[in-house]
N, C-alpha and C positions, 0 to 999 in steps of 0.2 A: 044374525045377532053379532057376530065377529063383524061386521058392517060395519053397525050401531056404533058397537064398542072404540071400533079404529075412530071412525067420527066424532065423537064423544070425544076420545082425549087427544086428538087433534085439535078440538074446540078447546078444551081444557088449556091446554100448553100452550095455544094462539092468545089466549086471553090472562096469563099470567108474565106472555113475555111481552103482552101489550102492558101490563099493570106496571113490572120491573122497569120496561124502558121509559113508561111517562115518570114511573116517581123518580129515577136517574136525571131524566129531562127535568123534572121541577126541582131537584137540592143542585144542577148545574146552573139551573136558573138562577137559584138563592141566593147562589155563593155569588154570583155577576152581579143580582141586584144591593144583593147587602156589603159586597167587599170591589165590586167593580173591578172584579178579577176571573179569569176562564182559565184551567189548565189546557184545557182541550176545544176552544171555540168552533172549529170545524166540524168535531163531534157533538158539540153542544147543538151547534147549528140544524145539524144530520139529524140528531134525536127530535129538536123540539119542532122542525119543519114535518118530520115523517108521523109522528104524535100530538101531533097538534089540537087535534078534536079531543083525544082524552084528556088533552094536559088543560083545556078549556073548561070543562067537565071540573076538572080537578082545583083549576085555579078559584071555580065561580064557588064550589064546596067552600071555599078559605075565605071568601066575598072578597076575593083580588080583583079591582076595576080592571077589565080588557084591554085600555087606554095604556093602563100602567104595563099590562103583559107587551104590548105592541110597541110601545116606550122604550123597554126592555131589547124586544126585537130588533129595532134601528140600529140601538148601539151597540149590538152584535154583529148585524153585520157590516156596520161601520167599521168593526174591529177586527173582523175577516179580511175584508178587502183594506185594512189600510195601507199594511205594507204595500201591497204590489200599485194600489192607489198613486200611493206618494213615489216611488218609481216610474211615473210618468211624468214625460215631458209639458210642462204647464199648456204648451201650444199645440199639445195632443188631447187638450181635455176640454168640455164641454158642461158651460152653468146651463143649468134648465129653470127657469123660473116663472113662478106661476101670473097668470097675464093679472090674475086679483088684486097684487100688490101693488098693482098700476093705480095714481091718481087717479079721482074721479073723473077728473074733468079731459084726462089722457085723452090727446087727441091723432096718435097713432093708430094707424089701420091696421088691417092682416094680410099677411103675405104670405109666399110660399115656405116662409121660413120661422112665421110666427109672426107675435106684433111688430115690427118695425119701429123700435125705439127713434125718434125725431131730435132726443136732448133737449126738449123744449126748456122751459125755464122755470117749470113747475115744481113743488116739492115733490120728492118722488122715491121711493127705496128702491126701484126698478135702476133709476138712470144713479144711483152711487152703487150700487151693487154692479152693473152692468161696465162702470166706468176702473171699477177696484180691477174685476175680473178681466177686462179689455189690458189693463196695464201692464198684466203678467203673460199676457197671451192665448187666455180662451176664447175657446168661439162662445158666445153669449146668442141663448133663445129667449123668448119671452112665448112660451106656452098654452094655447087655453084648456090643453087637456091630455089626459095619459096618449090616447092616440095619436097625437100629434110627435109625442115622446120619441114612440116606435116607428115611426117614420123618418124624421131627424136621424137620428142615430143610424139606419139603414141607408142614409143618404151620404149621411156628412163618414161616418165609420169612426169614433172617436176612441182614444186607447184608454178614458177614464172619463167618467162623468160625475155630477153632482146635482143633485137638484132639490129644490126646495118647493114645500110643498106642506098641504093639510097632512096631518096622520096616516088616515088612510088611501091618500095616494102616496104618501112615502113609502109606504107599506107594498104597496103593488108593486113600485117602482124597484124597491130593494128586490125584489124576488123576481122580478124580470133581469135585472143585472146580475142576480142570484144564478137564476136557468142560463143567460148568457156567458156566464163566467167573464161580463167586463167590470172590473174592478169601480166602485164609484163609494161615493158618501150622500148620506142624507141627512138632509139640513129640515127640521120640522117647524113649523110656524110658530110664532108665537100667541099670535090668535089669527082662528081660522074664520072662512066665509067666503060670499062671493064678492064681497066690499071692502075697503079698510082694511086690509086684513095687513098682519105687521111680521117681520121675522127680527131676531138678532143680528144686526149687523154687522156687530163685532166679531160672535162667532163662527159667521160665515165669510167674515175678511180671514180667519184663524185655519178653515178648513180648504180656503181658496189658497192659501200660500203653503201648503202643504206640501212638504217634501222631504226625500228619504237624506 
């Protein structure tokens, strides 16, 4: 019975200090989405990555789109890693971009290093992004996929990265540079797919010139 009892409110106290830390995780949230302010983003970070499933639970209760929690997410930890981000040297840093943004008619192959942008004479958000990023001194990829990411980066070894990307690979992306502790930003599309697909290019020239 004295078993029961210890098990019991082991469960009890696991499951009230799981309720404390998601409702703490979601008015940390609030305050970032409603005032675009963190007192504590590393802790914000810590709470809402380790509670994550209840705080999902909890958001979908409020009918908060996921999209908007993950939204949310980015510029969090855009805001973790800025500082030590913008302390790197521009020609220690690495654009990732995704090979979708390429013209149709792109007639660039794949290489060991991603597509191999040619400059052709095409319209292209690839070759002005790749040409902004070239001027200040990154190494520029042209991607077709997160694996591809984790490879690069193990190869080349970059002191900050950036990449741009649908939602939910920005999302993985963050949280790989997350577990690595290499400082990076994510730039999210402005519309996604495997076509056409478009990003700001403004401000992605704004987070390419970044620094402390």
């Amino acid at each position: 019975m004295d078993v029961v009892y210890l098990l019991g409110t082991i469960a009890l106290y696991g499951l009230l200090f799981t309720l404390i830390c998601t409702f703490i995780a979601g008015i940390l949230l609030f305050i970032f989405f409603r005032w675009n302010r963190t007192f504590f983003p590393e802790l914000t970070l810590m709470l809402i990555t380790a509670f994550s499933s209840p705080l999902k639970v909890f958001t979908k209760l409020l009918r908060i789109d996921q999209k908007v929690i993950d939204g949310l997410l980015v510029r969090l930890l855009n805001k973790v890693f800025f500082i030590k981000f913008a302390r790197t040297a521009y020609n220690e840093r690495a654009l990732f971009l995704p090979q979708c943004l390429r013209n149709q008619e792109c007639p660039a192959k794949l290489g060991a290093n991603g597509i191999e942008c040619i400059k052709c004479s095409r319209d292209c958000s690839v070759k002005e992004a790749k040409a902004e990023a070239e001027k200040l001194g990154y190494r520029v990829f042209i991607v077709p996929g997160g694996g591809f990411v984790k490879r690069l980066i193990m190869r080349h070894k970059p002191k900050g990265i950036i990449g741009v990307a649908c939602l939910p690979e920005v999302m993985l992306g963050m949280e790989l540079i997350n577990k690595s502790k290499l400082p990076g930003q994510g730039v999210v599309l402005l519309r996604s797919g495997c076509l056409n697909t478009q990003v700001n290019l403004a401000e992605l020239k704004t987070v390419l010139a970044t620094k402390e």
